[in-house]
N, C-alpha and C positions, 0 to 999 in steps of 0.2 A: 546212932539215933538220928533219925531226921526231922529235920524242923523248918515253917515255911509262916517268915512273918513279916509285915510290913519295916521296910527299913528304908535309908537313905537312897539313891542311884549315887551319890556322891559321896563314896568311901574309898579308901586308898586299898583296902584290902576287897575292894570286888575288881580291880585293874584286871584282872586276866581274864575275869567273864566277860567284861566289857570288850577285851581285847580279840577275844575269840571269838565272842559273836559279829564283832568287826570283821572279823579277816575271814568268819562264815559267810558274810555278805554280799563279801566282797571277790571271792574266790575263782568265781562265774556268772556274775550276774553288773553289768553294763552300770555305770554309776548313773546313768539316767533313771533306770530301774529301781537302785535302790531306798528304801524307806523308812531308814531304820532311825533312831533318835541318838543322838549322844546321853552322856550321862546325867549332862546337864539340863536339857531338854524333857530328861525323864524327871527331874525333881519339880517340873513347873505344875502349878495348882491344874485340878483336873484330872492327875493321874495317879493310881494308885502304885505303887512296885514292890514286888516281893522277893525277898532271899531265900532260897531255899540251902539250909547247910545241915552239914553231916557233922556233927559235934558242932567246933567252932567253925568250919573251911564252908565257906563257899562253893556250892556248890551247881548251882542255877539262879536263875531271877526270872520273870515275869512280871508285864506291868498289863495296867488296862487303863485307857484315857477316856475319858466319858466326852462325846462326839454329839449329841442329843441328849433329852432330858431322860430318854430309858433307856439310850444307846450306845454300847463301847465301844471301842475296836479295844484288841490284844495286840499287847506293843513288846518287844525285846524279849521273848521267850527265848529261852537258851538254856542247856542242862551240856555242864562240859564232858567233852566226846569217852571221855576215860571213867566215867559215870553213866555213859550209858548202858542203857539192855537191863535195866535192873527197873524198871517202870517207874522212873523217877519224870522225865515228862509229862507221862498222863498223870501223876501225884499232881505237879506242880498248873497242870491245867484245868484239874478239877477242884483246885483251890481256888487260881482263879476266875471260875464259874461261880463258886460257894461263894466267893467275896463280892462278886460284882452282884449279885444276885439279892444277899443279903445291904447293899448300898442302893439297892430298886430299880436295877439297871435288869433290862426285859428281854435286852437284844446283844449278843455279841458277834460283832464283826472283824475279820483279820485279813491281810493278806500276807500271801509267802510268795515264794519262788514255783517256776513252772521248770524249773531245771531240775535233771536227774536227782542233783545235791540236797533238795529238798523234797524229795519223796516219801520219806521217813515222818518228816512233818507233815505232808499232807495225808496221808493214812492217820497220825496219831489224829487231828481235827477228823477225818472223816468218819473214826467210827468213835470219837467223843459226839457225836451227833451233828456237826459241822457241816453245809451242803456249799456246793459251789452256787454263786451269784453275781451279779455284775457288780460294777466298780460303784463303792458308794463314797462319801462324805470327801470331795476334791481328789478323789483318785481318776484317771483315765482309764480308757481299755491298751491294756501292754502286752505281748506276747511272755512277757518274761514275768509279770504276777500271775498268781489265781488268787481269786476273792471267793473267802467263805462268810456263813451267817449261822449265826443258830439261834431259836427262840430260847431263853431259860427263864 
């Protein structure tokens, strides 16, 4: 059974997600690039984060940081790699739509990777209704991001 609910970023039993979405970040993509938060960064007021587990295991997270008064970005989405194919990403992205959505938030914005490694992510956003857009809230223009938006 799966389950996806607001929990801590700072649990000792989410270390692997955290580890993996690290070293996803990090694989191909130039440390100037990267934009991902620690664990601890993800527990600071402003941002919501969810777990998504399979019984008790961990099995993804998702966060979204409110950036404006109706405005998110999506922060540390990850579903680990041995979990995939089974549409537990789009589960765990249309959660966090349903949750930001239902906290009044009007706008969500994210960025990912423009490398092959995140291709996957960028189809899941684009036909979750996701369009590409320019760089918003202190991000630049980088060849190595793509910036999406979606109204909800």
């Amino acid at each position: 059974m799966i389950r996806i609910a607001r929990e801590s970023p700072v649990q000792d039993e989410l270390a692997l997600l955290h580890e993996r979405h690290t070293w996803a970040m990090h694989v191909d993509t130039p440390p100037e690039s990267i934009h991902m938060l620690p664990a601890s960064a993800l527990a600071a007021p402003g941002i919501d984060f969810f777990v998504m587990r399979e019984g008790d295991r961990p099995v993804g997270m998702g966060a979204f940081k409110r950036i404006g008064p109706d405005h998110a970005e999506i922060k540390s989405m990850h579903v680990l790699s041995e979990m995939r194919g089974r549409g537990l990403a789009r589960r765990l992205l249309d959660h966090l739509v349903a949750e930001a959505r239902a906290a009044g938030i009007g706008r969500l914005s994210l960025e990912t990777g423009a490398q092959p490694s995140f291709s996957a992510a960028r189809a899941l956003y684009l036909a979750a209704g996701f369009t590409e857009c320019g760089p918003f809230e202190g991000y630049r223009p980088d060849p190595n991001s793509v910036f999406m938006t979606r109204q909800i």
